[in-house]
N, C-alpha and C positions, 0 to 999 in steps of 0.2 A: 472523481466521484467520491468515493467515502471505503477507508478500510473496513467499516461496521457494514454497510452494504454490500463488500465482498463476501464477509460472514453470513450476512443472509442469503444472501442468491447461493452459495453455496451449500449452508443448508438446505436451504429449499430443493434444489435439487438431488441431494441425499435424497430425502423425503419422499421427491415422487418416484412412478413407476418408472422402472428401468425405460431409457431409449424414450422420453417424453416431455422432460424439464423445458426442450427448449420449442416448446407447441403448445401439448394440447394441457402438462402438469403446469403447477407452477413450478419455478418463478413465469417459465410461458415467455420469456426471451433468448435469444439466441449469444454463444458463448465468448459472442466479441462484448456485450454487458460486463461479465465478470472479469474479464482483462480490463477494461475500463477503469472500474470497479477498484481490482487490484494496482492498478501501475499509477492512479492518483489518489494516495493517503489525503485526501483532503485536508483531516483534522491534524493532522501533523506537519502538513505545508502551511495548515493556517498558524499553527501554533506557532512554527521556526518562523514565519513573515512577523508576527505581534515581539515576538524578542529580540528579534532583528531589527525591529525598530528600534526598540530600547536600548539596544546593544552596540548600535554602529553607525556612524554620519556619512553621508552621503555629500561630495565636492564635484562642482564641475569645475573644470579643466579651462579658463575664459579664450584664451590661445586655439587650442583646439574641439573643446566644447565636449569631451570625453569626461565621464564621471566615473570618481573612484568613489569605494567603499573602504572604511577602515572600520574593523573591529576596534572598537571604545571596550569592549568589557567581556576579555576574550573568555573567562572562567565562566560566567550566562549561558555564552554560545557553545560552549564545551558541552556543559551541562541538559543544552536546551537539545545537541544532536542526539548522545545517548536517548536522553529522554522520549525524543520523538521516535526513537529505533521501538523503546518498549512502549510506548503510548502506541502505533502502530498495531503490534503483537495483540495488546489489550484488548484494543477497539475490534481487530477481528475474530479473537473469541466471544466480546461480548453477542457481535453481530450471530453468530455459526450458533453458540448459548450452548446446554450442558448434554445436547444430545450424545447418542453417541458418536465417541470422536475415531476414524484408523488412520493409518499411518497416513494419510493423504491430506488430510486437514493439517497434520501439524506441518509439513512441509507449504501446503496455504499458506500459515498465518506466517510464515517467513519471507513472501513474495510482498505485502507493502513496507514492511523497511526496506527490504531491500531497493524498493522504486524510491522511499524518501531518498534513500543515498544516490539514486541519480540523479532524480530531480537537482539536489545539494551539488552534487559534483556540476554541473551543467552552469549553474549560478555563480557567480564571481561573488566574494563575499559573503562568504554564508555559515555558517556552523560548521561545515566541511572545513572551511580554513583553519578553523578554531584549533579541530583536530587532529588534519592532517597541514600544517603549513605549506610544507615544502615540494610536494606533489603538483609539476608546473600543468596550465593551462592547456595545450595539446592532450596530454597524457590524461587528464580528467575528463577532457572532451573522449576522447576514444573509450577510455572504459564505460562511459556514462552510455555512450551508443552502444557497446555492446551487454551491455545492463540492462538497458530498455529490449533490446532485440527477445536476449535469452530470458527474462519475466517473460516476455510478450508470448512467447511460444510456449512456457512451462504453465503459463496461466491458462491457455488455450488448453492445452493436457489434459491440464488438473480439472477443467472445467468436464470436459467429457469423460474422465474418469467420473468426477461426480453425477454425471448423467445416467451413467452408465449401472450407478449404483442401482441395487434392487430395496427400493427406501418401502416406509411405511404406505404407500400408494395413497393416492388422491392428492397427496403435497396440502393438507388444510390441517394438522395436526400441529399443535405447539410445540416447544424444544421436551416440556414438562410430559406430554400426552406419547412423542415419539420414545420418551427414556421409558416410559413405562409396559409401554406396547414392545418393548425389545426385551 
């Protein structure tokens, strides 16, 4: 889905009345959305795929017909993994916007880097090798599943903490109309 759409759906549920975001307030979907939401940074999958391009060729293997990647332009992909960790960050404050923020949002907006860096680890080839080389295949696979598990379950949390919250009711306020009303 989109980390700016985890920003919203999470706002939004601040916003409405307590024990109703996922009914009758908005967002009015239920809190497997916002893990969705959270554990596919879209714009930062798209971003690392477009530099990835540019950054590394792809060879089959004629023998056995298996295709390797080589990073061509390991300093890009260095570059491009940071980058997608705080592009992440960004895009789900933009989406959440300047209401107000507790301690629950800021550990949110730490749940889609953290899925880019599964996503990454799970991928052969990718900005993860940039920066971490020598971290073998097995050992990527397993933390990458247990990354996905432990977001998948803190997202679920976080999502009914946010439900949970006693927001500005009705959930149709803007981020500008909710800061003011508090």
């Amino acid at each position: 889905m989109s980390a700016t759409a985890y920003g919203v759906l999470s706002w939004r549920r601040e916003l409405s009345k307590a024990g109703e975001s996922t009914a009758t307030e908005p967002p009015g979907v239920k809190s497997y959305m916002d893990v969705l939401a959270a554990l596919v940074p879209s714009e930062a999958l798209t971003f690392h795929a477009l530099v990835l391009a540019q950054s590394s060729t792809s060879e089959t293997n004629t023998t056995t017909g298996a295709v390797a990647t080589t990073i061509t332009d390991p300093n890009a992909m260095w570059w491009a993994f940071w980058g997608c960790l705080v592009l992440s960050i960004v895009l789900y404050c933009f989406g959440h916007g300047a209401a107000e923020w507790d301690n629950w949002d800021y550990l949110r907006a730490l749940i889609p880097p953290s899925a880019f860096v599964g996503w990454a680890m799970l991928q052969r080839g990718t900005a993860f090798d940039a920066v971490f080389p020598t971290i073998d295949a097995g050992t990527r696979f397993v933390f990458a599943l247990f990354i996905a598990i432990v977001l998948g379950g803190f997202a679920t949390w976080l999502s009914t903490k946010a439900d949970q919250k006693q927001g500005a009711g009705g959930g149709n306020a803007s981020p500008e109309t909710a800061a003011q009303e508090a």
